[in-house]
DOFI-609910 format. One line per 8 residues: number of its first residue (from 1); their letters; for each residue x, y, z of N, C-alpha, C. Coordinates in pm, 1 decimal. Each point is the difference from the previous one (the first is absolute). Layout:
N
NUM) a) X,Y,Z,X,Y,Z,X,Y,Z  ...
END
This chain:
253
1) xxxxxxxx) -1977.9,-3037.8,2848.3,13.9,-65.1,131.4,42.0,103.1,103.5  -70.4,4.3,104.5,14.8,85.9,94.9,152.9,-54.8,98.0  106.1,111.8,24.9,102.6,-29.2,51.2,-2.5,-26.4,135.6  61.8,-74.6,47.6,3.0,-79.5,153.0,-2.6,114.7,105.5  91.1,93.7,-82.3,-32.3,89.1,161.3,-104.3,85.8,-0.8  -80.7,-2.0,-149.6,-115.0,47.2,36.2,-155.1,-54.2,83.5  85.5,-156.7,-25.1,-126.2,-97.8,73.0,33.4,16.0,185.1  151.8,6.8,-31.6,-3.2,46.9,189.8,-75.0,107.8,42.6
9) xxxxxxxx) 24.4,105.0,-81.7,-76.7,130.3,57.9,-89.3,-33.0,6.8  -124.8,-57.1,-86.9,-143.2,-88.5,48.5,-13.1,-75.0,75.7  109.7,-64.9,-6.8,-95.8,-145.9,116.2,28.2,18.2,172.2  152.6,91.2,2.0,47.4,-19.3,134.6,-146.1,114.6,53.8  -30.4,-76.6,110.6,-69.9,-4.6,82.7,3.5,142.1,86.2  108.0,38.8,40.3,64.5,84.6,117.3,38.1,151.1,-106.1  2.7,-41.8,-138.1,7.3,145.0,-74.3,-98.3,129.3,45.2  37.2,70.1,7.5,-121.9,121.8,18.9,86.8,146.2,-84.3
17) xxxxxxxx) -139.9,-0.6,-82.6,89.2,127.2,-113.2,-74.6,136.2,95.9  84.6,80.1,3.5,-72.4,144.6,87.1,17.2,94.7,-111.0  27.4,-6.4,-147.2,10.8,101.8,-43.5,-117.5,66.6,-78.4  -44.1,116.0,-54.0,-109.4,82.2,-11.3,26.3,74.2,-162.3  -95.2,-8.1,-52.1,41.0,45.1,-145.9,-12.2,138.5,4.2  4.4,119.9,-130.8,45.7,140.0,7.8,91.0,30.5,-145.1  -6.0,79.9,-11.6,20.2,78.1,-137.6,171.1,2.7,43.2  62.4,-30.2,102.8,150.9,-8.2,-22.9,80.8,-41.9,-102.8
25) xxxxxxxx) 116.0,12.2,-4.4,102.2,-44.2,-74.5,61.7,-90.3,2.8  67.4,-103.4,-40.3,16.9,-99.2,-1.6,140.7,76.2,106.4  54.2,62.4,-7.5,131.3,59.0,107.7,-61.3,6.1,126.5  -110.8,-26.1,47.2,-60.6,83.5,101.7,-43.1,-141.4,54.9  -15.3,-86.9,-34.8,3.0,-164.2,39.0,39.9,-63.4,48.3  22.6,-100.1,116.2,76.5,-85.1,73.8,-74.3,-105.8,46.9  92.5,-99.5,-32.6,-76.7,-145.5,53.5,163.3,-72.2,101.0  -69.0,-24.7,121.0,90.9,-37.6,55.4,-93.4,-138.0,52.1
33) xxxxxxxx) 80.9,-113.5,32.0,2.3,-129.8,42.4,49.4,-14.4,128.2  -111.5,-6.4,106.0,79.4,-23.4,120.3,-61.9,-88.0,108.8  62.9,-58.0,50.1,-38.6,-115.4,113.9,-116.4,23.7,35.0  -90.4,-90.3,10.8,-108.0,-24.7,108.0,-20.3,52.0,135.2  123.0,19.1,49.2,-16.1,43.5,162.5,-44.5,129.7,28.8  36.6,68.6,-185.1,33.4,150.6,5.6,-172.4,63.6,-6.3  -87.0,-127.4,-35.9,-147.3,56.7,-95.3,-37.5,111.4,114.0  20.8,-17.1,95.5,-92.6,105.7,92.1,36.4,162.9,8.0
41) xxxxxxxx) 169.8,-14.6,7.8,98.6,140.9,-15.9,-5.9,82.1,-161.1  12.3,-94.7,-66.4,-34.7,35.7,-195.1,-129.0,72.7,34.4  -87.3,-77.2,11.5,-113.6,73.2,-32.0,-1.6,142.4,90.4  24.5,27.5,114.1,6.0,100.1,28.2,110.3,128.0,-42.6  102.6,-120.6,-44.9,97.4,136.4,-66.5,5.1,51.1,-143.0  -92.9,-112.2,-69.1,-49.3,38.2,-166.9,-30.2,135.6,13.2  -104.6,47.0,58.8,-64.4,129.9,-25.9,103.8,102.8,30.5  53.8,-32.3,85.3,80.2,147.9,67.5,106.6,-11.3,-143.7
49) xxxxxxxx) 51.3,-115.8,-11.1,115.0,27.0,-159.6,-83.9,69.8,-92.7  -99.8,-71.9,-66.3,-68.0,63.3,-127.4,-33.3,172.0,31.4  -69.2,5.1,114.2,-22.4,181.4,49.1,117.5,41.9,-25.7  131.1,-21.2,37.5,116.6,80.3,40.7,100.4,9.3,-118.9  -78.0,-134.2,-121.0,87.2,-10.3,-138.3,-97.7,34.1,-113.9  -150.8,-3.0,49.3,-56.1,-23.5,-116.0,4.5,-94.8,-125.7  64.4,-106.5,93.1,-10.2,-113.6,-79.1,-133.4,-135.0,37.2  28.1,-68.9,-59.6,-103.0,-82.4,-40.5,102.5,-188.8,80.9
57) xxxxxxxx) -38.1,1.2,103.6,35.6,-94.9,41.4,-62.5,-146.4,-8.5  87.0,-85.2,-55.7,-87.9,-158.2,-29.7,79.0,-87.0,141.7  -42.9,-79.9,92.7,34.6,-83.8,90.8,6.5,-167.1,-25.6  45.3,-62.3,-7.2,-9.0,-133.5,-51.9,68.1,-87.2,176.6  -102.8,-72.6,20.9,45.4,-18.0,147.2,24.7,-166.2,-31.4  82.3,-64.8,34.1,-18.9,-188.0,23.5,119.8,-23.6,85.1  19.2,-103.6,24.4,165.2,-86.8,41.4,115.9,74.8,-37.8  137.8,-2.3,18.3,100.9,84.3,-44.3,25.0,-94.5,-90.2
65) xxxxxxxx) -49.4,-150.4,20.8,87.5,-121.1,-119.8,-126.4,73.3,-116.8  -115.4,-2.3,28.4,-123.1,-6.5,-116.9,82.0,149.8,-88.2  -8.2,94.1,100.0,44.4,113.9,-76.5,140.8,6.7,-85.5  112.1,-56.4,61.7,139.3,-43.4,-41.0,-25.2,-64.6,-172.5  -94.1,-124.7,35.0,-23.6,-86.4,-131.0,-63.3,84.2,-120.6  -139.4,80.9,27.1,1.8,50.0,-73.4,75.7,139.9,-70.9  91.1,74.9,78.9,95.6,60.3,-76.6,87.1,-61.9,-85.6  55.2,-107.6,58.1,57.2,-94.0,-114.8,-78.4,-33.4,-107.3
73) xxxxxxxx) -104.4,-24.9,-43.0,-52.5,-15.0,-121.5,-49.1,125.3,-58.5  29.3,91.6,66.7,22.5,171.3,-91.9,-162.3,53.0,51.0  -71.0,-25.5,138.5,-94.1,128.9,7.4,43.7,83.8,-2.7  -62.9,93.9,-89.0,12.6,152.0,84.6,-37.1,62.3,106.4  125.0,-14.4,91.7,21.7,78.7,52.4,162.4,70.9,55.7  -76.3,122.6,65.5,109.6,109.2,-11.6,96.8,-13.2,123.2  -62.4,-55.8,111.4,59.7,7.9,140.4,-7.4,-122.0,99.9  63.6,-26.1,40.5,-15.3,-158.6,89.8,30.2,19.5,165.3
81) xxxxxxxx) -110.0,-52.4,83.5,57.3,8.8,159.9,-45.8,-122.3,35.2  120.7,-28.8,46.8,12.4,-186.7,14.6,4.7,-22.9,167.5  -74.8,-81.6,60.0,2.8,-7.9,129.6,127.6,-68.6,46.2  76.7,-100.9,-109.6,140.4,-59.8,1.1,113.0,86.1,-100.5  104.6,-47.5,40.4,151.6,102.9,-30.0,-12.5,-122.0,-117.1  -38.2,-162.2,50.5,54.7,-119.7,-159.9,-64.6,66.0,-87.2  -124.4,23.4,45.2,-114.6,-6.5,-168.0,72.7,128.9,-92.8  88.6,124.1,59.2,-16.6,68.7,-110.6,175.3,27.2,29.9
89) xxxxxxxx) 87.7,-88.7,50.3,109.1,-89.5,-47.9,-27.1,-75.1,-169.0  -76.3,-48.4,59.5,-12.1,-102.5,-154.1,-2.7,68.1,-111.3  -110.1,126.4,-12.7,-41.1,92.9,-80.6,153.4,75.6,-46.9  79.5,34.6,90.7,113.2,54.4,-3.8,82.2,-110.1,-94.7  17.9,-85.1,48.2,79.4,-87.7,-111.3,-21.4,3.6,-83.3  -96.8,2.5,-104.9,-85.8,-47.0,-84.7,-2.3,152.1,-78.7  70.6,89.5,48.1,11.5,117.0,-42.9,-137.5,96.7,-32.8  -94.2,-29.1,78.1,-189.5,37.0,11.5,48.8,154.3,73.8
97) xxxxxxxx) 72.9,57.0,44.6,-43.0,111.2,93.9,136.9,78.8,-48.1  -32.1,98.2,74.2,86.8,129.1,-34.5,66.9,-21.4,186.7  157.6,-28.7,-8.0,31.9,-39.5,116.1,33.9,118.5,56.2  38.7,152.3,9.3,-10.9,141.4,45.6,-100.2,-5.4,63.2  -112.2,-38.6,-69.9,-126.0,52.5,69.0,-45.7,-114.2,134.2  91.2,-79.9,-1.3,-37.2,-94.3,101.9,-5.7,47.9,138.0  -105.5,12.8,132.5,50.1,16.1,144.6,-100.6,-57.1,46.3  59.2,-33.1,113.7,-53.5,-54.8,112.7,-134.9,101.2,53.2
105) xxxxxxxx) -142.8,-24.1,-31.0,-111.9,127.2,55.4,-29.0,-53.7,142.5  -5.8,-74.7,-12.1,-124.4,-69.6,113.8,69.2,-76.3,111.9  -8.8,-43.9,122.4,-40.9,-117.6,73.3,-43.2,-36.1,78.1  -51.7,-127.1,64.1,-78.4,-82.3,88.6,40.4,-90.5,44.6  -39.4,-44.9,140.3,-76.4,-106.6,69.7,-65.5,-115.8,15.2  19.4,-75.9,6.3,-47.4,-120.3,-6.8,-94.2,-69.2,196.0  -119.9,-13.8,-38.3,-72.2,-20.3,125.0,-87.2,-109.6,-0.5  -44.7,-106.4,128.4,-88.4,-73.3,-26.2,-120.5,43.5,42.7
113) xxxxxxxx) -109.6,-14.4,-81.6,-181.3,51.9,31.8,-33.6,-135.5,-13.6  -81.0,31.3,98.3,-146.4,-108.5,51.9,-120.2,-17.1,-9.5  -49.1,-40.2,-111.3,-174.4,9.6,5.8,-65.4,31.7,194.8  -107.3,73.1,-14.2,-19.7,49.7,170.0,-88.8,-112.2,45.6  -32.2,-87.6,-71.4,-74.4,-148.9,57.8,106.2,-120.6,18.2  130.1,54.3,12.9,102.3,-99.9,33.7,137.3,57.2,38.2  -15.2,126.2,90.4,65.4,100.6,64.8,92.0,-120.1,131.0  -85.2,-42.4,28.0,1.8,-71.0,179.1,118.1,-133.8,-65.6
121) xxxxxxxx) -60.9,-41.9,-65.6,121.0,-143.4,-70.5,111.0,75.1,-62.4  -1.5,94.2,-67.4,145.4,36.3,-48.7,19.5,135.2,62.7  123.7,-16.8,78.9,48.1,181.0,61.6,150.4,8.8,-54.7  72.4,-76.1,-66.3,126.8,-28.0,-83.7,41.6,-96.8,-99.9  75.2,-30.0,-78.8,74.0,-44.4,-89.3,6.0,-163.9,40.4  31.0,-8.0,134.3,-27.7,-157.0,89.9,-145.8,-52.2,-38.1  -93.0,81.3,20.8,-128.0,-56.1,11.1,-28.3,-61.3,-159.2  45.5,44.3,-64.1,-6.7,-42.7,-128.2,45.6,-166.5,-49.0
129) xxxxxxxx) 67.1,-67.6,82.6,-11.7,-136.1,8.9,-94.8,-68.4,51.1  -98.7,82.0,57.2,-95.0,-99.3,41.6,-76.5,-106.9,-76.0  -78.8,-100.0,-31.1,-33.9,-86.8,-95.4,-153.6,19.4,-52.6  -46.1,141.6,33.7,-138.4,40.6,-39.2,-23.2,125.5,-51.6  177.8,63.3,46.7,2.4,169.4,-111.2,7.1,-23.6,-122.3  -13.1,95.8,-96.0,-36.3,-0.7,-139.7,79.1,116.9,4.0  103.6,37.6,-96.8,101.0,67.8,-46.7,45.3,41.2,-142.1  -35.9,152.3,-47.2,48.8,60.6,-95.3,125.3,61.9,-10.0
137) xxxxxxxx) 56.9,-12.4,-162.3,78.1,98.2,-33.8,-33.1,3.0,-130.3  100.1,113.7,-31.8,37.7,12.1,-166.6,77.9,-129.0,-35.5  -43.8,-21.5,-143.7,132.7,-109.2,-73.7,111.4,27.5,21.1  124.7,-10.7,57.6,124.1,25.3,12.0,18.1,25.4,-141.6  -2.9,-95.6,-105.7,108.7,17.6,-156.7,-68.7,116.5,-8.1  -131.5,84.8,-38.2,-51.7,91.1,-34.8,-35.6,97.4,120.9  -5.7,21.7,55.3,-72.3,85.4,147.1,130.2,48.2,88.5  40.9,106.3,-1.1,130.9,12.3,91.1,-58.1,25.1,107.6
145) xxxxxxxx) -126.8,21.6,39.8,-51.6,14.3,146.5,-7.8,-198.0,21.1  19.0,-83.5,-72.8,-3.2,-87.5,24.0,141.4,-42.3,18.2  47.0,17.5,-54.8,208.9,-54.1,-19.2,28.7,68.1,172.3  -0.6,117.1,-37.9,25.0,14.4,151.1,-69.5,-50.6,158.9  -123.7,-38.1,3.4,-80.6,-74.8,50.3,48.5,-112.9,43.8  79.2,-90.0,-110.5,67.1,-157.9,-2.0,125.5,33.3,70.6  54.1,103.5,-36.1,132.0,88.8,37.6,13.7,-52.5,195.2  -149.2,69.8,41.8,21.5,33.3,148.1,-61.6,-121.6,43.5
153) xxxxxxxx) -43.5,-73.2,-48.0,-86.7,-152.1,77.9,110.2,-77.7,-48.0  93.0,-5.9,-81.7,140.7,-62.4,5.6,76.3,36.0,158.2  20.8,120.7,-35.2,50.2,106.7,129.6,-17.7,-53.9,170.5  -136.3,-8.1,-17.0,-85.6,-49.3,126.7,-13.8,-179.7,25.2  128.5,-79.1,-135.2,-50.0,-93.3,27.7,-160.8,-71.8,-0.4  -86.3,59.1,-62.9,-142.7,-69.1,20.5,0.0,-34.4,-179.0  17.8,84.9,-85.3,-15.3,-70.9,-147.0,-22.9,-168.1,-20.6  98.9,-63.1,40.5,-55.8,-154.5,-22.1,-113.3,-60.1,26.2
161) xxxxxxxx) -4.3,99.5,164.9,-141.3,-96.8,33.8,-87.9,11.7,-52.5  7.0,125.5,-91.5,-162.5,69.4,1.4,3.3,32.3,-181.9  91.6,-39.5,-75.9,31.8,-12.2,-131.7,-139.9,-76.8,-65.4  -28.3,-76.4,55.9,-68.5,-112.7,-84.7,-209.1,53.3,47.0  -22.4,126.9,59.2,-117.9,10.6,35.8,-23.5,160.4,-40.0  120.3,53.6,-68.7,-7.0,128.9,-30.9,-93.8,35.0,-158.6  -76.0,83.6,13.4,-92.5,41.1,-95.6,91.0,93.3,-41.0  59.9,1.6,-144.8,57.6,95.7,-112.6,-87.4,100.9,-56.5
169) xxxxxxxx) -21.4,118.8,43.1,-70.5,115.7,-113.9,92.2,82.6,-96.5  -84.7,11.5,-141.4,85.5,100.2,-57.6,26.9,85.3,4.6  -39.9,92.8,140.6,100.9,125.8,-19.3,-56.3,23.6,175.5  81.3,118.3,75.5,-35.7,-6.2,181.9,-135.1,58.5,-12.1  -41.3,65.9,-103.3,-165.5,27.4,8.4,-118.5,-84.1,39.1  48.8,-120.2,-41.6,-81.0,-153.1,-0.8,-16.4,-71.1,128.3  164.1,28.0,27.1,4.5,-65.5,183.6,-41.0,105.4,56.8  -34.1,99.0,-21.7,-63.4,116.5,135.1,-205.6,-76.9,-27.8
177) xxxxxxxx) -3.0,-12.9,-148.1,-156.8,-24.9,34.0,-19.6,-157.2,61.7  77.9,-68.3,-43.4,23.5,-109.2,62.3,-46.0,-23.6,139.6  64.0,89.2,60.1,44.1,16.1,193.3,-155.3,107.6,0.8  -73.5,81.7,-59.0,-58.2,107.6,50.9,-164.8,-80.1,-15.9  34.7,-91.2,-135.9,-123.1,-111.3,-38.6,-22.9,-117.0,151.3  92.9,-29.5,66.4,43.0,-104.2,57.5,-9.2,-142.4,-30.4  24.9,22.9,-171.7,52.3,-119.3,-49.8,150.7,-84.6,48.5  86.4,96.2,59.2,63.1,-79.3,42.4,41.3,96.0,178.1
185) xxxxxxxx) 54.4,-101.5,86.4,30.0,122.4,143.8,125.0,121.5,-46.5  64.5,-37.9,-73.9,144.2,78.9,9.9,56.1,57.2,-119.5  35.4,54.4,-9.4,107.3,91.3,-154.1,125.1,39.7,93.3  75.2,8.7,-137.0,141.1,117.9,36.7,16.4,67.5,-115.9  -17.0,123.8,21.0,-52.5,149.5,-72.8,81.5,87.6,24.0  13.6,143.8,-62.2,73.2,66.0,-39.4,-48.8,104.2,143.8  78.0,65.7,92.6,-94.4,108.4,112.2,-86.4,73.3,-94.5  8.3,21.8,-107.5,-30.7,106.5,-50.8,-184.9,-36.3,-58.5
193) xxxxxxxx) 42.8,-126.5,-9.3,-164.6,-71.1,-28.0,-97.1,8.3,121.6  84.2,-39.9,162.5,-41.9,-61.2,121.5,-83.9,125.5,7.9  70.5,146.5,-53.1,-68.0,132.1,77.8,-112.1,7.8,-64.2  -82.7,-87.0,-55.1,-128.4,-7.3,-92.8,-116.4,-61.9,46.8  78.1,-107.8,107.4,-85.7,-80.9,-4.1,-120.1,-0.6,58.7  -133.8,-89.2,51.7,-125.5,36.4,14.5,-39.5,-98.7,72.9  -4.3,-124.6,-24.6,-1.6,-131.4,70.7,147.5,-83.3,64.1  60.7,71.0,-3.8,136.8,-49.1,33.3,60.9,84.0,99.0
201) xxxxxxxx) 102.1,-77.5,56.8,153.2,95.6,83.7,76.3,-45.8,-26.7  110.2,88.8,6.1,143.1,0.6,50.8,30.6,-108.9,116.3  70.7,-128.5,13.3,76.0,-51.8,108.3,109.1,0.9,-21.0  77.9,30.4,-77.1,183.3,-8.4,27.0,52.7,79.4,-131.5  83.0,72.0,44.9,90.8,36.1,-90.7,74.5,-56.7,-8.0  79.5,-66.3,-150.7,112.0,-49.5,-79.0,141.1,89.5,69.0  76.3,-85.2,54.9,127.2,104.4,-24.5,96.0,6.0,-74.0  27.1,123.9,-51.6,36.4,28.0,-134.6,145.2,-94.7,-37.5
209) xxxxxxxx) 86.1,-57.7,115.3,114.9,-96.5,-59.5,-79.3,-121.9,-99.9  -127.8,-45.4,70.9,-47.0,-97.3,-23.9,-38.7,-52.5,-190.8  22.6,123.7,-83.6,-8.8,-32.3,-149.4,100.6,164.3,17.1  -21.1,-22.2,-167.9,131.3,65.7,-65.3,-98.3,168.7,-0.4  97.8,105.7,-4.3,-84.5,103.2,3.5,-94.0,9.8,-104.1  -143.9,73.8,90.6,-137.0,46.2,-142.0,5.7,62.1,-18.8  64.4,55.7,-148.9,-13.2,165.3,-34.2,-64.2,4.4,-164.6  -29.3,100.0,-47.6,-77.5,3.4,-74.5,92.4,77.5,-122.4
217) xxxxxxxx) 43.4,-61.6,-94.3,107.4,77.0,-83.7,-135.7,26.2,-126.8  65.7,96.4,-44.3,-111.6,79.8,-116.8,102.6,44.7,-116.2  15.1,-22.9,-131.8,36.2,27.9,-89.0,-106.3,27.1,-124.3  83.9,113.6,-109.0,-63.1,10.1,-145.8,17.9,-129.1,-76.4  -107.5,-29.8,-62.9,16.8,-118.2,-115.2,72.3,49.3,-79.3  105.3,-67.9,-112.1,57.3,73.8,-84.9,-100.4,15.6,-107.7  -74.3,-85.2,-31.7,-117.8,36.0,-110.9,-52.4,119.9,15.0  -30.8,62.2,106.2,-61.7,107.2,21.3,17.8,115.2,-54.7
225) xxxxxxxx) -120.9,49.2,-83.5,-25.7,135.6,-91.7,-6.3,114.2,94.2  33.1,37.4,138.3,-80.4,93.5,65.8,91.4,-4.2,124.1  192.1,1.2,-30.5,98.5,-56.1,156.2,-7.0,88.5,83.9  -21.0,167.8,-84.7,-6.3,93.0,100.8,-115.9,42.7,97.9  -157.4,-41.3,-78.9,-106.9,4.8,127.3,47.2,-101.2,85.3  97.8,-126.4,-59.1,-12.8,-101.4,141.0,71.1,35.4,95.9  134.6,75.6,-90.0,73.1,-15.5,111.8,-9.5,145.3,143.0  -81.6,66.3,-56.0,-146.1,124.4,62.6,-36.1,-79.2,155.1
233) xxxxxxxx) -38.0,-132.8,-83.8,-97.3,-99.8,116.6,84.4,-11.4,84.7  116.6,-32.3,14.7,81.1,-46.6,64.5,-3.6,103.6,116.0  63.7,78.6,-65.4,51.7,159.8,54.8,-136.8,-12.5,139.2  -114.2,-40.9,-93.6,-155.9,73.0,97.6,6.2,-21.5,107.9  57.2,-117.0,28.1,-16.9,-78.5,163.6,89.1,102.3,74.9  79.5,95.4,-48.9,52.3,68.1,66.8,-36.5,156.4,84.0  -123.5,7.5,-33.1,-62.8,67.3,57.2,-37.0,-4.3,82.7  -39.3,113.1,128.6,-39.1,-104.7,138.6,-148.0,15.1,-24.7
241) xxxxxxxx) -90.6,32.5,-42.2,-127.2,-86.1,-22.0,-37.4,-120.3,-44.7  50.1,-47.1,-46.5,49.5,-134.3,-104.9,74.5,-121.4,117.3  121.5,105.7,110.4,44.4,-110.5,88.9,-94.1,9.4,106.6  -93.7,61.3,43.0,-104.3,-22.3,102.6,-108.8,-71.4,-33.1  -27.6,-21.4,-147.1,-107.1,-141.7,-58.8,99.1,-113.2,-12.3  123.2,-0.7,-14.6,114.7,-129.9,35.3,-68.3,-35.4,98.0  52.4,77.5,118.2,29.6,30.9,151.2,-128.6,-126.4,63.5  -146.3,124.4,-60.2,-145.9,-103.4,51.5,4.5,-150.5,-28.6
249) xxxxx) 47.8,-15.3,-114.9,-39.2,-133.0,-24.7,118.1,-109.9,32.3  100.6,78.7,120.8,77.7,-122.2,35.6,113.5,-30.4,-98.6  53.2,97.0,-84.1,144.2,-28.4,-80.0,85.7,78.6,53.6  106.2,14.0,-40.1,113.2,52.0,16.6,70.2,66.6,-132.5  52.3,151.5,-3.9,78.4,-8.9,-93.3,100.5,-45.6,3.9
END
């Protein structure tokens, strides 16, 4: 019988493996698990790690809950970057990570985008009560681009009204195609997604009192055969080539 978290790695939707086979060593290997928001920055910073380590990098991209769950049922993997501080809280309890290696890498922004065929009806967070917008987020229990989302439409007072017409995606990847498809007029997305977009804009920035801070904490799994390439990874973002592909895509160290 195939183990549950191997059926996640199949079925979730939003997974994307970037890694490349090669006569390496199993030391020379790294599989890290990291948020959805990150798929666009990973992929550009895979290569520059593997060139600069000669390692063999695997990417496993979904939800921070999808990714969270399956470390708990023992995937392998070596490294975790969680778009929420809970999801790899929990992991921490549960004694899953090497807590030294824990820091804060990343953070972001929270913004509302507009499909561009419904620019004129929504220019803020208000317009979003209207009785003919159509409105994405992430799942709050699973999606911390969603928890925080509920966070600031609490904040703003509009959550009630607009609770009962909100479209749930599993991860902020979903609400960007959502808004860019113009399946629905509106998302609230990560800045770091907004700087992507193609059929969409920017109308309002979130202000940051409005949900709890977004930062992106990154720890070693304790399972992990390989703590010192990870904890390498860590180190990498510290390079300033590495913080000027941050920089483009709208994060923060």
């Amino acid at each position: 019988m195939i183990k549950k978290w191997k059926l996640m790695f199949l079925t979730a939707a939003t997974t994307l493996f970037l890694g490349c086979g090669g006569q390496n060593s199993e030391k020379n290997e790294l599989t890290v698990s990291a948020a959805a928001s990150l798929t666009e920055l990973m992929r550009e910073v895979k290569p520059m790690f593997e060139e600069a380590y000669g390692a063999i990098l695997t990417v496993n991209l979904a939800s921070s809950g999808t990714l969270q769950k399956q470390i708990e049922e023992g995937a392998p993997v070596d490294l975790f970057i969680s778009a929420s501080s809970a999801k790899m809280d929990t992991l921490a309890e549960k004694g899953l990570i090497l807590e030294d290696s824990r820091v804060d890498l990343l953070k972001n922004q929270l913004v509302l985008i507009v499909s561009k065929g419904s620019e004129g009806a929504v220019r803020s967070l208000e317009d979003l009560q209207k009785d003919d917008i159509k409105v994405s987020i992430g799942e709050p229990r699973s999606v911390p681009a969603g928890r925080y989302g509920k966070e600031s439409l609490k904040y703003y007072n509009i959550w009630e009204s607009i609770e009962d017409k909100l479209i749930f995606a599993k991860n902020v990847k979903q609400v960007v195609s959502y808004v860019e498809s113009g399946e629905v007029d509106a998302g609230i997305v990560y800045k770091s997604d907004a700087a992507l977009l193609k059929n969409s804009i920017t109308v309002q920035q979130l202000e940051d009192e409005s949900h709890k801070p977004i930062v992106y904490p990154v720890a070693v799994i304790k399972s992990s055969k390989n703590t010192e390439l990870a904890e390498l990874f860590i180190d990498f973002f510290e390079r300033e080539d590495v913080k000027k592909v941050v920089e483009n895509y709208k994060f923060e160290i």
